[in-house]
C-alpha positions, 0 to 999 in steps of 0.5 A: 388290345389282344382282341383288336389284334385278333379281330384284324388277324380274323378279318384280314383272314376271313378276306383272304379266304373270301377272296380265294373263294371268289376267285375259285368261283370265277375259276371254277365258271371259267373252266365250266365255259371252257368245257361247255365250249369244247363239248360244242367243238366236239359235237361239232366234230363229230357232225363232219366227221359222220358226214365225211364218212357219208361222202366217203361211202358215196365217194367209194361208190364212184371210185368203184364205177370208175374203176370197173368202167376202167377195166371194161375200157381195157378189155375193150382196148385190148379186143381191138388191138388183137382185132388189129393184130390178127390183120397185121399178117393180112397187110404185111402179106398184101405189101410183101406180094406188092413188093415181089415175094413169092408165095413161100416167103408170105407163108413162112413170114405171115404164117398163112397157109398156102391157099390165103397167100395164093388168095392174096397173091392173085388179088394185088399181085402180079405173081401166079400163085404157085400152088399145084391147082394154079394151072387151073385158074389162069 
């Protein structure tokens, strides 16, 4: 009787260990899958990640060609706008000499010198300039 107690303790243990084993077995595939599956994900990653990095590097030379167009286009803008400031005195000279002023008040405002306001003044005004050589010219 001892050895059929002992004979069913060493099945029931032989099982128990064949299931483990089994078990372990199943466990030890499912984790090799997971890591097969993670080590797709990760080539994979690194593929995008390699062609970011290649879009990038295009990318940046764009940003730089847009950039240093940029600038050009401002430099331009500012060209013009100094172009259009150094006519100012010119225009606001003409609309002073059309409005009456003398020749002294478009000097000082314009800060023109006195033969550019005689100029003006003889070409849209109804003043005589009033330098001393004025005589001469009407």
């Amino acid at each position: 009787m001892l050895n059929s107690i002992l004979s069913v303790v060493l099945f029931i243990t032989s099982v128990t260990a064949i299931t483990a084993v089994v078990l372990g077995a199943k466990r030890l595939l499912s984790m090799q899958q997971i890591i097969r599956e993670q080590q797709e994900l990760t080539s994979k990653l690194k593929s995008d990640i390699a062609a970011l990095f290649t879009g990038a590097v295009g990318e940046d030379s764009k940003i730089q060609k847009l950039e240093s167009r940029t600038r050009r286009i401002i430099e331009r803008q500012e060209q013009l706008e100094n172009t259009k400031h150094s006519e100012r005195p010119y225009e606001q000279a003409i609309r002073m000499v059309q409005q009456g002023s003398s020749c002294e008040d478009v000097m000082n405002i314009c800060n023109l010198s006195r033969g550019e306001a005689d100029l003006i003044i003889m070409i849209h005004g109804d003043i005589k300039p009033q330098s001393e050589g004025a005589d001469q010219f009407h």
